[in-house]
N, C-alpha and C positions, 0 to 999 in steps of 0.2 A: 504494500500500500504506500502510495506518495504521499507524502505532509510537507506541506510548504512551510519555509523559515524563514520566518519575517528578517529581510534584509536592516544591516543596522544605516544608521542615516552615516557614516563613515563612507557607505560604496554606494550613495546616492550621488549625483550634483548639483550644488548648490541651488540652482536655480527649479530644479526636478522637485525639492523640499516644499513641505506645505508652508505658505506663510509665515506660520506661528513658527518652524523653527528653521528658518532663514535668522542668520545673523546679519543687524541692521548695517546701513551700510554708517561708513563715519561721518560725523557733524564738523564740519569745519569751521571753530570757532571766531577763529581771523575774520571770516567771511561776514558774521554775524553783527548787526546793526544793532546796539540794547536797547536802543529807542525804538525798535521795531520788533515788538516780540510775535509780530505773526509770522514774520522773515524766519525764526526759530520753528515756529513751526509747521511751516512748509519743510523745512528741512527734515525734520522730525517724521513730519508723515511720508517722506518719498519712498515710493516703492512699496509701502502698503492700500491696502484695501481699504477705502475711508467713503461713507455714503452722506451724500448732501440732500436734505430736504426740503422740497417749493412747495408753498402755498399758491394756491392759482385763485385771482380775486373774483370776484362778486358770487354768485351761487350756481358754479358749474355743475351739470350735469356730469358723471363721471365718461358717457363719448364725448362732452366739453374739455374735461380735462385733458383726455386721451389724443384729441385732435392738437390740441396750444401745445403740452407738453412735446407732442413727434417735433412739432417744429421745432422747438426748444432744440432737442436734441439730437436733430438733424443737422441745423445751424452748427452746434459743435462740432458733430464730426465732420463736417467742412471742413473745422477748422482744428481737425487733425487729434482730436480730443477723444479716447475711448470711452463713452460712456455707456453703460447701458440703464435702463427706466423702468419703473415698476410703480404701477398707477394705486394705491393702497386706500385712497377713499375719493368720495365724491369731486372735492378738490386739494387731494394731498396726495405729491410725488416724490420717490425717491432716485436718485441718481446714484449708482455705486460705479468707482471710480477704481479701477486699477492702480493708478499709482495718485496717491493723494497728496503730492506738490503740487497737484495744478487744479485742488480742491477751490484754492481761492480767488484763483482765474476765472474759476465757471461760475464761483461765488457772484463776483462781479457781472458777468456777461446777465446772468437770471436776474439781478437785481434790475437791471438797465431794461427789464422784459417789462410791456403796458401793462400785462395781464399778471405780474408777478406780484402777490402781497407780502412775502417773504420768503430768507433763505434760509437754514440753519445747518451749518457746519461747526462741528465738534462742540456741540452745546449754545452755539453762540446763536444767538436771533436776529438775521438781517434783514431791516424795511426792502421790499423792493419798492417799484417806480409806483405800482396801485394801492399802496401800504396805505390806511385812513389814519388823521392825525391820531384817533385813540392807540391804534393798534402801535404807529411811531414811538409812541411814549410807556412802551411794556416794558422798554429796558434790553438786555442782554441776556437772559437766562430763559430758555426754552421750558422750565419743571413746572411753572407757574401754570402754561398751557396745558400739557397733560395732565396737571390736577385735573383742570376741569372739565377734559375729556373725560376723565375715570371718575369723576362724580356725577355727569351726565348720563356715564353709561350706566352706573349706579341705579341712578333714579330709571332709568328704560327698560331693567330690568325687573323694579318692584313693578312698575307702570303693565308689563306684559304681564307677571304673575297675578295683578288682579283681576 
């Protein structure tokens, strides 16, 4: 009888390895601006897997979503950008990013979208161009919003068992 023996990651190649145990590559501190700590973390995330989340504004239907967002993400890979998108609700998308240095590039490009009401990459909350002054003024911290998704859904769920 054959029994296969799990190869040790030794007579793998680096690049053949899963993500998690790829050794990162190095941070070149020289390089690094202190007054710019997102400069640190583009560096930080190169060459992992990092997912960026759009808000799509007013009350899309989710073939609404699915039509803005292909644009969205066709525009980047124009622009040589591997992204691929995953439509998660009525108007909420994610983009997951093969190498997340150039999370903050697309961070950019989606903000600068009509239909964009925000971004959120790596916890942070960015306005886009459709953003309303309330929602402008939430701040930087994305937890605040999923409370209130999770207390919404809360209530949807006593709401259905009655």
């Amino acid at each position: 009888m054959f029994t296969a023996c799990p190869q040790k990651d030794d007579d793998i190649e680096e690049g053949d390895l899963p993500e998690h145990r790829r050794s990162p590559p190095p941070i070149d501190f020289s390089k690094v601006d202190p007054s710019k700590p997102e400069e640190l973390l583009k560096m930080s995330k190169k060459g992992k897997t990092v997912m960026v989340f759009a808000t799509v504004s007013g009350n899309p239907s989710e073939k609404e979503t699915e039509e803005v967002t292909s644009l969205w993400q066709s525009s980047l890979f124009n622009a040589n950008f591997d992204v691929q998108r995953f439509v998660v609700g009525s108007n909420r998308v994610i983009f997951m990013l093969r190498d997340g240095g150039y999370a903050w590039e697309i961070k950019d490009f989606l903000t600068g979208q009509e239909r964009c009401e925000d971004v959120t990459v790596e916890g942070q909350v960015f306005p886009g161009k459709a953003a309303t002054k309330e929602s402008k003024g939430k701040g930087q911290n994305a937890t605040g919003k999923t409370k209130d998704k999770k207390a919404a859904n809360r209530a949807a769920q006593y709401k259905q068992e009655l």
